[in-house]
C-alpha positions, 0 to 999 in steps of 0.5 A: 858535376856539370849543371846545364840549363832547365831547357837542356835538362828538359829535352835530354829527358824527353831525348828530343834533341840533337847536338852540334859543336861550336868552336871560337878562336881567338887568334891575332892578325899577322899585321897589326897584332890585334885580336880576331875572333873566327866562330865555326860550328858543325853543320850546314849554312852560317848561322848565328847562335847564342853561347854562355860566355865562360868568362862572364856567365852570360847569353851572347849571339856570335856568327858561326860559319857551317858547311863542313868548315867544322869536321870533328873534334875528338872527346873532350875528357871531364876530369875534376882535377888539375891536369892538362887536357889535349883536344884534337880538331879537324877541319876542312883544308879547302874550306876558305874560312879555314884557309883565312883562319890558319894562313892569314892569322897567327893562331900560335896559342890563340884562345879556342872555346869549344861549345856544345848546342842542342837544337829540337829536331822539331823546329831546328832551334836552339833549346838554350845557349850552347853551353862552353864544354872546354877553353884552351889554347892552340898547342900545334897546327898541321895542314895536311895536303893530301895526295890525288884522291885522299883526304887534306884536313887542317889539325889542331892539338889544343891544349886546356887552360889548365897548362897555366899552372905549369909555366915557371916565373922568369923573374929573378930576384935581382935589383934588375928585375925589381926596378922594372915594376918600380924605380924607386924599389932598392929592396935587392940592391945588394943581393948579388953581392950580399953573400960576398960581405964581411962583417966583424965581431969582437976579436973575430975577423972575416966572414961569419960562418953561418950555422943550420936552425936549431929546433926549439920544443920540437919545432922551428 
């Protein structure tokens, strides 16, 4: 279930309310490798508006650019499970602070927010802080240049956060990659070469083959 302010609930009852999205992305700069944040949102002029930050539940204000920068993002599917969710955003080719954000930025898995404001149409405020809808990260891009009288666009695929959960864990159980997180960790010294060890018992001599568990009153 999504909860969402007094305020919201409030104009979403009364059907007094218009909706804009707002994206934020956190990309790196090509040259130093930094962190930089880009807000843009879907109607005209630049503006400030106050988000709730998903990460800490609480207001900030963030500069969104408008004027077409933000063109349209595709429905963002509510599910309450584990899955990995794919979201398209399309974004003006010529507008310059989308040229900076895909030119002079590397946006390969940079962070995207996608929010969701909802203004009275009356006094053309805010209701609440606009509440965070989907977090991901930047799957694909693809700059579209169109041909004499079509369309360009600039395309994002992103990918939800959730896409985590499937990345394996490259460590492997080696005393390589145990001293890396501590020099003075033996604990698998001999772990390549374990196997290979003959151990004498009695009269026996050479390897001890090992033998399956037995179960005990059923179980283990």
């Amino acid at each position: 279930m999504r909860y969402i302010s007094a305020a919201n609930q409030l104009a979403l009852e009364q059907r007094q309310l218009v909706a804009r999205d707002f994206l934020w992305l956190v990309a790196r700069d090509r040259q130093s490798g930094s962190p930089v944040s880009e807000g843009l949102w879907s109607d005209v002029g630049n503006i400030a508006a106050a988000v709730v930050n998903p990460d800490t539940g609480s207001a900030e204000t963030r500069n969104w650019y408008g004027t077409s920068s933000l063109i349209s993002i595709d429905d963002i599917p509510l599910v309450a499970n584990l899955s990995v969710q794919n979201v398209s955003l399309r974004m003006s080719q010529v507008h310059e602070e989308v040229q900076r954000i895909v030119r002079d930025y590397d946006c390969r898995q940079a962070r995207v927010e996608i929010y969701r404001g909802l203004f009275d149409p009356a006094t053309r405020l805010m209701v609440a802080p606009a509440e965070c809808r989907f977090i991901g990260f930047v799957d694909k891009i693809e700059i579209r240049t169109p041909a004499e009288n079509q369309d360009g666009s600039v395309v994002m695929v992103c990918a939800s956060h959730t896409q985590e959960f499937t990345r394996s864990n490259p460590e492997t159980r080696s005393h390589a990659s145990q001293v890396l997180r501590d020099p003075n960790d033996t604990f698998y010294k001999d772990a390549a070469t374990v196997e290979d060890w003959e151990l004498f018992w009695g009269s026996e001599k050479g390897r001890v083959p090992t033998q399956k568990r037995k179960k005990l009153f059923g179980i283990f």
